[in-house]
Structures are given as C-alpha cells and as structure tokens.
N, CA, C and O atoms as CSV, one atom per row, in Angstrom:
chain,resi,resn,atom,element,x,y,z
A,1,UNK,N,N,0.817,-1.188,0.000
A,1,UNK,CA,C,0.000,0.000,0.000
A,1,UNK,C,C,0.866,1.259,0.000
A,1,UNK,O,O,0.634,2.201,-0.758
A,2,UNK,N,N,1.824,1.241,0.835
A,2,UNK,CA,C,2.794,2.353,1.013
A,2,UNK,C,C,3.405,2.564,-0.641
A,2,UNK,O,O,3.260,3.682,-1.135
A,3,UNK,N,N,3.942,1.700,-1.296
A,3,UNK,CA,C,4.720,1.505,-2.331
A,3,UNK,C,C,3.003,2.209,-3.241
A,3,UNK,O,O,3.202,2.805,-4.299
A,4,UNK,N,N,2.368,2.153,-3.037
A,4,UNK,CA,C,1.404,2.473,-4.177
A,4,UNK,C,C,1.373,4.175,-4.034
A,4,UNK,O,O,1.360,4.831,-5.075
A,5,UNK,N,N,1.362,4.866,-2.718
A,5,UNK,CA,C,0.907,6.298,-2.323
A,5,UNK,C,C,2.606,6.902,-2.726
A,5,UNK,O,O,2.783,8.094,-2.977
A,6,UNK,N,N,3.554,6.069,-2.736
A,6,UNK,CA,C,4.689,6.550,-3.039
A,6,UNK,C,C,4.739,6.699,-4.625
A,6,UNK,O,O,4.786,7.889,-4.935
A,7,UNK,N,N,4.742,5.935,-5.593
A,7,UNK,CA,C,4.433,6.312,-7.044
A,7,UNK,C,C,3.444,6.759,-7.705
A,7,UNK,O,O,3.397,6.845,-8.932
A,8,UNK,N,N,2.103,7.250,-6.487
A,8,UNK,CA,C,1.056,8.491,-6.742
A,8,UNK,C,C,1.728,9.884,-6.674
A,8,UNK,O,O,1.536,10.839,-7.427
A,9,UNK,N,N,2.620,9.789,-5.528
A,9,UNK,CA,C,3.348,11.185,-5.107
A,9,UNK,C,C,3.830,11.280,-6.262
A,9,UNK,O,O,3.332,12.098,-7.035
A,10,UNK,N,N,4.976,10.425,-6.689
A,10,UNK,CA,C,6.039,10.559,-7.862
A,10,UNK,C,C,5.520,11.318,-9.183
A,10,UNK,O,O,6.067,12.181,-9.870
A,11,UNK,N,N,3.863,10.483,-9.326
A,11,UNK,CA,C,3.765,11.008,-11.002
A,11,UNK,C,C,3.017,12.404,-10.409
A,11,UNK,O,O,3.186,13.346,-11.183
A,12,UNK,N,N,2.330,12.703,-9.364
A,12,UNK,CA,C,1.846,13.791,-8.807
A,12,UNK,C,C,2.715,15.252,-9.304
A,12,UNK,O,O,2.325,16.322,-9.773
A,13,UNK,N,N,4.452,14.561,-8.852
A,13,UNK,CA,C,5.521,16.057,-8.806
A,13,UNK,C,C,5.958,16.255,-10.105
A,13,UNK,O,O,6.305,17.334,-10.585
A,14,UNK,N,N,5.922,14.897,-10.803
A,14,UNK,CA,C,6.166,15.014,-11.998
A,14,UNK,C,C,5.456,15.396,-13.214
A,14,UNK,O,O,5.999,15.414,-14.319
A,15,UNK,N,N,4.272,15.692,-13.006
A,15,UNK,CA,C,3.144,16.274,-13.623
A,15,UNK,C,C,3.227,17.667,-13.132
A,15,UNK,O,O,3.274,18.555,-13.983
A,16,UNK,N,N,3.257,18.049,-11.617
A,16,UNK,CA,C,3.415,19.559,-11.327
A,16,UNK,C,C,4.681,20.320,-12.274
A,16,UNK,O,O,4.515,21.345,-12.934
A,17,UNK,N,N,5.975,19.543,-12.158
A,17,UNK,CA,C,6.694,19.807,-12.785
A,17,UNK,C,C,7.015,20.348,-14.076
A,17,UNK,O,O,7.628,21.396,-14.283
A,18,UNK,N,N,6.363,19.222,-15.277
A,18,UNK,CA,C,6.254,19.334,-16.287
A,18,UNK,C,C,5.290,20.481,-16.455
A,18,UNK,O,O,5.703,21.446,-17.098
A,19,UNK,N,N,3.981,20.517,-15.937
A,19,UNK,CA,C,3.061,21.859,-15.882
A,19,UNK,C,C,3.587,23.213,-15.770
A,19,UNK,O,O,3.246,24.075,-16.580
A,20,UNK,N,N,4.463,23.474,-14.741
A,20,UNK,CA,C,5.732,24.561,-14.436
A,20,UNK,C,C,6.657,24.837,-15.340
A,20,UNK,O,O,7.221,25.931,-15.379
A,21,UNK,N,N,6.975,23.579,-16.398
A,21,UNK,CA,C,8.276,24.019,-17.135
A,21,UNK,C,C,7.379,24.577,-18.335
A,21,UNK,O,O,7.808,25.576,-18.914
A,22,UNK,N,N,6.293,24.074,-18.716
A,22,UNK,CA,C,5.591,24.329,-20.088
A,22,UNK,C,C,5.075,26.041,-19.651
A,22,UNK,O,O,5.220,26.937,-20.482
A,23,UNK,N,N,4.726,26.205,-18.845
A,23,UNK,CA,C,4.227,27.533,-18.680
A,23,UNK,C,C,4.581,28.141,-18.789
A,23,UNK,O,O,4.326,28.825,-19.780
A,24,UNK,N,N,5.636,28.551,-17.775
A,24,UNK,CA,C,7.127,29.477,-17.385
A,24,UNK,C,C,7.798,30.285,-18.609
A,24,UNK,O,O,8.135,31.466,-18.537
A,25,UNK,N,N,7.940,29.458,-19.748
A,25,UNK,CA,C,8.190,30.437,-20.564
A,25,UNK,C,C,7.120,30.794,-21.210
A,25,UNK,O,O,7.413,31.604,-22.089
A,26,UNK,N,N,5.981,30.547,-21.166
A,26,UNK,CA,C,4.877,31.681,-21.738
A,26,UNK,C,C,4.344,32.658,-21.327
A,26,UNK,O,O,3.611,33.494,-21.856
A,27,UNK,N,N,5.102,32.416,-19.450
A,27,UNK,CA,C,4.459,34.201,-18.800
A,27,UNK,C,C,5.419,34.706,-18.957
A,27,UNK,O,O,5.157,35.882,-18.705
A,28,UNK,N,N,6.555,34.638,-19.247
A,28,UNK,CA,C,7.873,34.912,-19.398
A,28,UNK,C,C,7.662,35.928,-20.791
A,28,UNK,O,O,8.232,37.000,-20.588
A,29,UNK,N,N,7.134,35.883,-21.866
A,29,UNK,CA,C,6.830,36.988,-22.650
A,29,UNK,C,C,6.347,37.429,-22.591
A,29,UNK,O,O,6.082,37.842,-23.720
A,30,UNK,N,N,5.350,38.182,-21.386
A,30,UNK,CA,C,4.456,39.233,-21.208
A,30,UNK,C,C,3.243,39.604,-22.094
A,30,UNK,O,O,2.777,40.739,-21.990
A,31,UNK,N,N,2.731,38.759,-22.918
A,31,UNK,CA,C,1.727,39.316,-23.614
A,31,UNK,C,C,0.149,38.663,-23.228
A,31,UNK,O,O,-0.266,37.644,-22.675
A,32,UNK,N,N,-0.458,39.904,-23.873
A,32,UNK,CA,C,-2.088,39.416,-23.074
A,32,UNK,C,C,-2.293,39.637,-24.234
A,32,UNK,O,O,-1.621,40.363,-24.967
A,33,UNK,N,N,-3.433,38.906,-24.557
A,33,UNK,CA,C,-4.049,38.735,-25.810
A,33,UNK,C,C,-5.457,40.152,-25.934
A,33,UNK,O,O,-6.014,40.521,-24.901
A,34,UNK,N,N,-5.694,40.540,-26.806
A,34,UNK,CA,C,-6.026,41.943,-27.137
A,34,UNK,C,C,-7.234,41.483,-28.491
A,34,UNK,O,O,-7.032,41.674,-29.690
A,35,UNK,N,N,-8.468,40.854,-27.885
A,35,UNK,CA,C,-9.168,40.617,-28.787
A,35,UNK,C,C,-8.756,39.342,-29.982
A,35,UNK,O,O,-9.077,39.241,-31.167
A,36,UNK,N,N,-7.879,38.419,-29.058
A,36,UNK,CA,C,-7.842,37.330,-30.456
A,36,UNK,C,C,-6.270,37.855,-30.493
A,36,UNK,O,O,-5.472,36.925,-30.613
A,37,UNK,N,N,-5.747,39.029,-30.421
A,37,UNK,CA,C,-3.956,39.194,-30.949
A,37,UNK,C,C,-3.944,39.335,-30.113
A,37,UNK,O,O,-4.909,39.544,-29.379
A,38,UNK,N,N,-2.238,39.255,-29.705
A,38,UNK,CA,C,-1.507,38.986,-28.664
A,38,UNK,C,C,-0.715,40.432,-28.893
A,38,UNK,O,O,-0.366,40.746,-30.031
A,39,UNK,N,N,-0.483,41.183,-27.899
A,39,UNK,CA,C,-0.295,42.218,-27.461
A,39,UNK,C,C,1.193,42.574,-26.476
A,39,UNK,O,O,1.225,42.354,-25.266
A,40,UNK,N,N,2.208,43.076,-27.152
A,40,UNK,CA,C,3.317,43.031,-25.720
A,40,UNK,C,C,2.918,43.678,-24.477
A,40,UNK,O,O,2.217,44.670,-24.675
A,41,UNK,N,N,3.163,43.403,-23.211
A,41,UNK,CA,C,3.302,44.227,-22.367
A,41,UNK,C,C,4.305,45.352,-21.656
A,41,UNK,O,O,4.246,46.078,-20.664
A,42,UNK,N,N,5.186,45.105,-22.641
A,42,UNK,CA,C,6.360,46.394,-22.994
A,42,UNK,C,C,5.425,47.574,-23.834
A,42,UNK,O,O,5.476,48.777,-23.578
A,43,UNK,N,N,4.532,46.930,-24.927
A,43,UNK,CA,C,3.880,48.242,-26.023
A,43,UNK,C,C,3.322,48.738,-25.310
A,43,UNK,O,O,3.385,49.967,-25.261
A,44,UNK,N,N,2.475,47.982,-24.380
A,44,UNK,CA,C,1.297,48.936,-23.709
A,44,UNK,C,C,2.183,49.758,-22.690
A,44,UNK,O,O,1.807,50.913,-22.487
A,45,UNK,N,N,3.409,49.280,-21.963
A,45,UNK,CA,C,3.659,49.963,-21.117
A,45,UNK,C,C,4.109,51.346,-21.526
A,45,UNK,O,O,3.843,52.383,-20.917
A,46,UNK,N,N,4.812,51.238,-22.614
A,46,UNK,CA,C,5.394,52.537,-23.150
A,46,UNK,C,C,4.003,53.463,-23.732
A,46,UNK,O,O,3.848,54.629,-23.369
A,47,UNK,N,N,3.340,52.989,-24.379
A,47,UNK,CA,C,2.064,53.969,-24.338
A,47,UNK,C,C,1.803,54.042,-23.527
A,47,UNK,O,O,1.138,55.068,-23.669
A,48,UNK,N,N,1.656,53.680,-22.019
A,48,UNK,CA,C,0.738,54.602,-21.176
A,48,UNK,C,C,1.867,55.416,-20.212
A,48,UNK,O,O,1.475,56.151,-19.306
A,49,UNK,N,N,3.343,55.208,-20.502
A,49,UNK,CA,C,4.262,56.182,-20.005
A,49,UNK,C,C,4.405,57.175,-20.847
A,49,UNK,O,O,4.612,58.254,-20.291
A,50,UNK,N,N,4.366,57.193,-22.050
A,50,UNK,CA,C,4.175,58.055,-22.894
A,50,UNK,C,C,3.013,58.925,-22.727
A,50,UNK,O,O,3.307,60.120,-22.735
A,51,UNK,N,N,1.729,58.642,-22.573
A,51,UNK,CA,C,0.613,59.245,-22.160
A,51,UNK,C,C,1.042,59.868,-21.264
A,51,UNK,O,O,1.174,61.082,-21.418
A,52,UNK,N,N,1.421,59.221,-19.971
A,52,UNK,CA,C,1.190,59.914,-18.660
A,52,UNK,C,C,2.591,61.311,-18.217
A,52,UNK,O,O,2.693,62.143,-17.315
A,53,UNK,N,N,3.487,60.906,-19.479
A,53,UNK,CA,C,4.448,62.139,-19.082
A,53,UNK,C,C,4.084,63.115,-19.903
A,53,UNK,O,O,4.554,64.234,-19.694
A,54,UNK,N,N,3.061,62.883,-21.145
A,54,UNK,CA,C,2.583,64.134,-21.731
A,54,UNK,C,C,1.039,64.653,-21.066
A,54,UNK,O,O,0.627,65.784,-21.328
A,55,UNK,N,N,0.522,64.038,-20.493
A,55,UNK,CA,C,-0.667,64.705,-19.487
A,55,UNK,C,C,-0.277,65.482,-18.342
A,55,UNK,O,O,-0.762,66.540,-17.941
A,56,UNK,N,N,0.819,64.694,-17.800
A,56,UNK,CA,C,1.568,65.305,-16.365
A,56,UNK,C,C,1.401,67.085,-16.807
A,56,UNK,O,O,0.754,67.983,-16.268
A,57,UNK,N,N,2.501,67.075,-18.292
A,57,UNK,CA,C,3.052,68.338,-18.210
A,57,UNK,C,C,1.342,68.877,-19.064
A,57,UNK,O,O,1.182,70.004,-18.596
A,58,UNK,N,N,0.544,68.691,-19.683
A,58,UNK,CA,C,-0.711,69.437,-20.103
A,58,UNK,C,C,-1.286,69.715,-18.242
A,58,UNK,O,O,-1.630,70.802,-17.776
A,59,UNK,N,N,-1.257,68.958,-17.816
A,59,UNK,CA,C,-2.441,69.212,-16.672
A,59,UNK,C,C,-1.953,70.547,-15.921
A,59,UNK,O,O,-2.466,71.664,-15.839
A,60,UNK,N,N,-0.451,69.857,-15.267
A,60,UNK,CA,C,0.717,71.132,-14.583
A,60,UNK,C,C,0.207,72.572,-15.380
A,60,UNK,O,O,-0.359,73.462,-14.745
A,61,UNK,N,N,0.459,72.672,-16.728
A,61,UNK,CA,C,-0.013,73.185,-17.356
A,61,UNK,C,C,-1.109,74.485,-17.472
A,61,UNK,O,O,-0.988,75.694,-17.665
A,62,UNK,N,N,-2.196,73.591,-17.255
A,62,UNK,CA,C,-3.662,74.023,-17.135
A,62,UNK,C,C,-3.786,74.628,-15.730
A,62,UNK,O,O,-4.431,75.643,-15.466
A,63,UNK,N,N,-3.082,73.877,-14.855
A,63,UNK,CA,C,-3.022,74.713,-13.592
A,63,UNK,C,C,-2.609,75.317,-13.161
A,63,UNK,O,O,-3.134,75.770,-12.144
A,64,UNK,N,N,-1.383,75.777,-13.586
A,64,UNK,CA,C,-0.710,76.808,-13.689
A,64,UNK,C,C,-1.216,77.935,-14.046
A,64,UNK,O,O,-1.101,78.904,-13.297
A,65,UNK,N,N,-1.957,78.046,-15.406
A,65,UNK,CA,C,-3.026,78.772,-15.912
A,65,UNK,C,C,-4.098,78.855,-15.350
A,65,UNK,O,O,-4.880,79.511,-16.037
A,66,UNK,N,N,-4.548,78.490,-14.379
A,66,UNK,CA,C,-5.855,78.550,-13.652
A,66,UNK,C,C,-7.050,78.416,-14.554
A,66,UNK,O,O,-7.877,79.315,-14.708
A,67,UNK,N,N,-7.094,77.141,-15.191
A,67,UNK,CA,C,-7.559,76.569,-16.416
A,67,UNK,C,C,-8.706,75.517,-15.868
A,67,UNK,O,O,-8.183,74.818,-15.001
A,68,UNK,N,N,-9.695,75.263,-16.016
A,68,UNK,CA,C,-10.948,74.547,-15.683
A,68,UNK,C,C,-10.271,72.731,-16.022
A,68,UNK,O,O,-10.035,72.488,-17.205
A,69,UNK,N,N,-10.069,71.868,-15.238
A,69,UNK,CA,C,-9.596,70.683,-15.434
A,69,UNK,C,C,-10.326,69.689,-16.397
A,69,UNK,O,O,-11.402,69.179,-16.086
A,70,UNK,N,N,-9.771,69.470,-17.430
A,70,UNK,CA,C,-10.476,68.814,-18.826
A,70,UNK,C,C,-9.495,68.339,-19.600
A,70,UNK,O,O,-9.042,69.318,-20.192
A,71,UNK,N,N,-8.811,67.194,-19.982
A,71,UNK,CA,C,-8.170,66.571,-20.648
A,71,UNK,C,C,-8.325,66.566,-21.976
A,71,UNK,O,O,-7.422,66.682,-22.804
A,72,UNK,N,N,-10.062,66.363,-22.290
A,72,UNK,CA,C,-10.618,66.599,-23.534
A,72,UNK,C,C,-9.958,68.127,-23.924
A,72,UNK,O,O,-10.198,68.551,-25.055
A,73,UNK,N,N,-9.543,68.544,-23.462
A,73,UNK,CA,C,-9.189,70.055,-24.247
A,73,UNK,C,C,-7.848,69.928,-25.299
A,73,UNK,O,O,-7.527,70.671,-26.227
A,74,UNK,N,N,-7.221,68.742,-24.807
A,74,UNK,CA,C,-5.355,68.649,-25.749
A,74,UNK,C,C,-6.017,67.602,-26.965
A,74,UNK,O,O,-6.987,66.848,-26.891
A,75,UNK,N,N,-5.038,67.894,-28.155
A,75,UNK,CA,C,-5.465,67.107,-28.970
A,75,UNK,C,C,-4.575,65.692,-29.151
A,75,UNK,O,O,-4.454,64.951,-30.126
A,76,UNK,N,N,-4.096,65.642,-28.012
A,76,UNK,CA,C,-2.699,64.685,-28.355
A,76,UNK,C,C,-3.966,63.376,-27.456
A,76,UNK,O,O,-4.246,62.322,-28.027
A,77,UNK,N,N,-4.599,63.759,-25.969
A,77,UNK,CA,C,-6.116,63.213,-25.927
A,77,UNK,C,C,-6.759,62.626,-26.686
A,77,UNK,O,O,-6.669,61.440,-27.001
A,78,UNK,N,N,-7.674,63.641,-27.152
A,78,UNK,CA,C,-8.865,63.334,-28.562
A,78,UNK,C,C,-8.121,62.812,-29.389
A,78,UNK,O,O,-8.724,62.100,-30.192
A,79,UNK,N,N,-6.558,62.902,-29.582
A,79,UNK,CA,C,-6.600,61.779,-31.219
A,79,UNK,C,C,-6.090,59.976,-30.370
A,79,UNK,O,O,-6.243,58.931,-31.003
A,80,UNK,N,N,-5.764,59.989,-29.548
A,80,UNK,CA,C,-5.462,58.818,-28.783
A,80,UNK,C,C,-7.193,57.907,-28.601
A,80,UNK,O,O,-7.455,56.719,-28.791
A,81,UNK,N,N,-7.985,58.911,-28.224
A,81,UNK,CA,C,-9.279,58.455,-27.914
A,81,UNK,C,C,-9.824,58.012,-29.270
A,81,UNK,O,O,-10.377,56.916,-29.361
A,82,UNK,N,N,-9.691,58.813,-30.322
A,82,UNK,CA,C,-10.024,58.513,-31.697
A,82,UNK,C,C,-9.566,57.491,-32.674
A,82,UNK,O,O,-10.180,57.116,-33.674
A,83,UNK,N,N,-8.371,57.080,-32.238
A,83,UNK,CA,C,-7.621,56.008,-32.828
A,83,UNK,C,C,-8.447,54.436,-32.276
A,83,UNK,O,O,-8.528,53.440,-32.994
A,84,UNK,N,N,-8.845,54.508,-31.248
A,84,UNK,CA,C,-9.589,53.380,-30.762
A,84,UNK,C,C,-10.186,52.524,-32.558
A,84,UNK,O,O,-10.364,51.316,-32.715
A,85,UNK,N,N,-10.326,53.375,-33.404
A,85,UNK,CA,C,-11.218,53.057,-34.831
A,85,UNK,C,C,-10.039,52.249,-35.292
A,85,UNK,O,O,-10.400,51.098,-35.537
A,86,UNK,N,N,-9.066,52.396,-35.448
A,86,UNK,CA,C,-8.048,52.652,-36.422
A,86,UNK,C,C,-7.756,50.687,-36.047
A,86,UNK,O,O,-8.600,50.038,-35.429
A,87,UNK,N,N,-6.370,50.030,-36.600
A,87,UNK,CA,C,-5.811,48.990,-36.813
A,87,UNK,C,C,-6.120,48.533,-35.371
A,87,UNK,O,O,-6.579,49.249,-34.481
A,88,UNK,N,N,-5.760,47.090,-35.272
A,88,UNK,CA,C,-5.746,46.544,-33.752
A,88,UNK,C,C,-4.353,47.393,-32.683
A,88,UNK,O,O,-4.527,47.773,-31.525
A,89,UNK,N,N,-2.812,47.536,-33.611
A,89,UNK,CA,C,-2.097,48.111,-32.644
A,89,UNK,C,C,-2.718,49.325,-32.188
A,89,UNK,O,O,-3.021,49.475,-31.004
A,90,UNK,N,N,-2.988,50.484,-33.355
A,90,UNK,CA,C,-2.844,51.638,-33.266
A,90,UNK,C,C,-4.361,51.829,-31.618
A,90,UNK,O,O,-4.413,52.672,-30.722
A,91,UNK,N,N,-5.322,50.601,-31.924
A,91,UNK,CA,C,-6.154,50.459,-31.141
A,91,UNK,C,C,-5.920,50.377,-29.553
A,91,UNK,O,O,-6.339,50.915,-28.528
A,92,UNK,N,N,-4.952,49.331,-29.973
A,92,UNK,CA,C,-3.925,49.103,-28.539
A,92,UNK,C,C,-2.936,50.345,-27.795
A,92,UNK,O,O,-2.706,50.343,-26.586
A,93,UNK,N,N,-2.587,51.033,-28.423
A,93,UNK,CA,C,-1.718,52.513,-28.493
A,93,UNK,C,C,-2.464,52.906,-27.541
A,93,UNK,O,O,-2.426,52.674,-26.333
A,94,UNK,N,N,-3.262,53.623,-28.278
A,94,UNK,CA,C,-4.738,54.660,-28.144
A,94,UNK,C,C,-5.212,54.274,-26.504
A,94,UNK,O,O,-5.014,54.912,-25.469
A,95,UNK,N,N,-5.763,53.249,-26.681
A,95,UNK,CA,C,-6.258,53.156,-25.046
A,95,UNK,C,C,-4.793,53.529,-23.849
A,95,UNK,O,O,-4.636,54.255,-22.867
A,96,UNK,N,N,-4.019,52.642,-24.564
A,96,UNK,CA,C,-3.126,52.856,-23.413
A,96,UNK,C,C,-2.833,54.276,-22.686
A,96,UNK,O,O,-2.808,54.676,-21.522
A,97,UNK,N,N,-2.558,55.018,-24.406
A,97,UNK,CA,C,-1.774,56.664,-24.075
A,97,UNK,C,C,-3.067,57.270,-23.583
A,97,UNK,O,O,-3.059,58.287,-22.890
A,98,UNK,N,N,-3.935,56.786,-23.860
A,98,UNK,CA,C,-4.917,57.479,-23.041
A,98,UNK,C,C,-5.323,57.324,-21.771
A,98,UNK,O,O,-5.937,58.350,-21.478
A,99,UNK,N,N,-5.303,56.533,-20.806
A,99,UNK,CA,C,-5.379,55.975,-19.764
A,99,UNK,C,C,-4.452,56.841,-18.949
A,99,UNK,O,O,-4.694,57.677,-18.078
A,100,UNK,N,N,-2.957,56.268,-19.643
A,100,UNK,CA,C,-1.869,57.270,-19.447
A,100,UNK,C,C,-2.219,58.487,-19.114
A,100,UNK,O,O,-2.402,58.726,-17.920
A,101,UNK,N,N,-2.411,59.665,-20.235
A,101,UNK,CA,C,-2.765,60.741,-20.456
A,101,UNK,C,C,-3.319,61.074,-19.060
A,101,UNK,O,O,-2.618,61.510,-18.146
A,102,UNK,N,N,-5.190,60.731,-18.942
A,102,UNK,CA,C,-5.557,60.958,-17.809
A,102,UNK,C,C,-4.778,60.604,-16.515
A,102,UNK,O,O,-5.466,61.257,-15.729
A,103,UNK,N,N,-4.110,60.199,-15.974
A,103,UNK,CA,C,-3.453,59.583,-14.999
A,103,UNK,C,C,-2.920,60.678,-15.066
A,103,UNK,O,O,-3.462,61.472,-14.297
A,104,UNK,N,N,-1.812,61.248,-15.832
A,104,UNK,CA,C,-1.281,62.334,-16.159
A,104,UNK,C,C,-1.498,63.622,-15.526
A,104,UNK,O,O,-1.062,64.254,-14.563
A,105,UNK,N,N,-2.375,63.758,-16.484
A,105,UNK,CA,C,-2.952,64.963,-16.622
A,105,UNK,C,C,-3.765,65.213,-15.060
A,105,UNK,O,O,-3.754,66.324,-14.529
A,106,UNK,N,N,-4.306,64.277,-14.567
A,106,UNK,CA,C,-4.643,64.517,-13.023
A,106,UNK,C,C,-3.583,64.810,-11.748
A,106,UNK,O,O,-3.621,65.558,-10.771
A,107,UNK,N,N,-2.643,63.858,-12.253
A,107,UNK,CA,C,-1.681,64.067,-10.865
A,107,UNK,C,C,-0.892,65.368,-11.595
A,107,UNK,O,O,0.020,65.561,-10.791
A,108,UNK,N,N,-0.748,66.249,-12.537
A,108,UNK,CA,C,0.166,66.997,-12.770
A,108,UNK,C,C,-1.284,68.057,-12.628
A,108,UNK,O,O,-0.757,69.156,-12.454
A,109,UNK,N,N,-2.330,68.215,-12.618
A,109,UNK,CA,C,-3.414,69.057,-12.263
A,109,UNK,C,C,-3.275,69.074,-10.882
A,109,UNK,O,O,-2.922,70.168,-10.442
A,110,UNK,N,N,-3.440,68.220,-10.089
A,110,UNK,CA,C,-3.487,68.106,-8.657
A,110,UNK,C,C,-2.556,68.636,-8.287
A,110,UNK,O,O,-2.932,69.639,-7.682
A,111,UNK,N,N,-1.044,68.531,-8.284
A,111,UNK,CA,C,0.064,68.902,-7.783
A,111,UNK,C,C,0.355,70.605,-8.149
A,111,UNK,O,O,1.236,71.281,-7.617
A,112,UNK,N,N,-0.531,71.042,-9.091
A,112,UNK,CA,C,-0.210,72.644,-9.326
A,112,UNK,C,C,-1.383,73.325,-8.858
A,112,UNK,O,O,-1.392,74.407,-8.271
A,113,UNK,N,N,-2.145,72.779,-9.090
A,113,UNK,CA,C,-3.729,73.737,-8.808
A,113,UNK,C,C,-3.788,74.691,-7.192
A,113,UNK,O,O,-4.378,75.727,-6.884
A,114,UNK,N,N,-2.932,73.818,-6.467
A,114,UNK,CA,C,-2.530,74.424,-4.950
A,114,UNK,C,C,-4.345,74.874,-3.952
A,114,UNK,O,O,-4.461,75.450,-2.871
A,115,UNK,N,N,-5.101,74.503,-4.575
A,115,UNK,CA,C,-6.218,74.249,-3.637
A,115,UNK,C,C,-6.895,74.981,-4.350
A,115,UNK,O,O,-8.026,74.584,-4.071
A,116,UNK,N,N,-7.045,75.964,-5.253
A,116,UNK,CA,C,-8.126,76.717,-6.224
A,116,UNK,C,C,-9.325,75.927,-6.882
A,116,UNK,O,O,-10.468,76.245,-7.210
A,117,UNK,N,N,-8.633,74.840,-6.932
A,117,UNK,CA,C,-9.433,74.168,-7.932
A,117,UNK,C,C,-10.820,73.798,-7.333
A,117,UNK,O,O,-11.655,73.216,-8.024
C-alpha cells in the first residue's frame, strides 16, 4: 500500500513539474491577448508612459493657468481616444496613451492647482 501512495506522489511532482516548465516560458513573454492578438506588455507599457508624461506636463499646465480641469481640451487626448477606430495596434496605443494621459494629466493638475481648484 505504502509503495502504491509513493508512485502516486512521484507522477503527482512530476506532472506539477512538467506543468511549471511548459508555462514558465509563456508568462515569461508578457503578452495578453487583445481581442484574439496577442499584445506586448512592454507596447502597452510605453504607451501609457508616454501618455502619462505628456498629461503630467498638459495638466501642470492648465493649472498653472488657472484653467478649468479637462483633458478633452489637448489634442494629443482626442486623437489617442479617436484612434480606438483605427488597426488593432494603433487600437492598442490609443487606449493605453490614453489611460496614461488621464493619470497624467490629473496628478500633474493636482500637484499645481494648490487648492483653487
């Protein structure tokens, strides 16, 4: 009986194992699939750092100017939001830098507005 729970364990680790090695390198390339395509998670990251260091400085910006807080006002925004139409990357872009953007554009609003707002 013992000899039987001992070569249950065996194929048990050896199945965990094999499960671990097959995977490992597929989270290992970072991509999430994006409607059916597979998507890096380097692209998206750089679009939404890209977004968020050009909102930072629009928002800073706007508040500096004592400017009513609205993102919709830059066009670097509205064409990110508008691209959503466009190819699957440019689709993928778009949300990101936009996400970005707002993220942006709030904490660089927040940090200048100094309580007016």
């Amino acid at each position: 009986m013992r000899t039987m729970f001992r070569h249950v364990r065996a194929w048990q680790g050896a199945l965990l194992a094999a499960v671990v090695m097959i995977s490992a390198p597929a989270c290992a390339t970072q991509t999430y699939s994006d409607r059916g395509r597979y998507v890096s998670a380097d692209f998206e990251r750089r679009a939404v750092d890209n977004g968020y260091r050009q909102g930072f400085d629009e928002g800073r910006n706007d508040a500096r100017r004592h400017r009513s807080f609205s993102p919709d006002r830059h066009g670097a925004y509205r064409d990110a939001r508008q691209s959503y139409r466009g190819d699957w990357e440019r689709q993928a872009y778009g949300r990101g830098f936009a996400r970005g953007f707002e993220a942006g554009y709030r904490d660089g609003f927040d940090r200048n507005s100094r309580g007016w707002r």
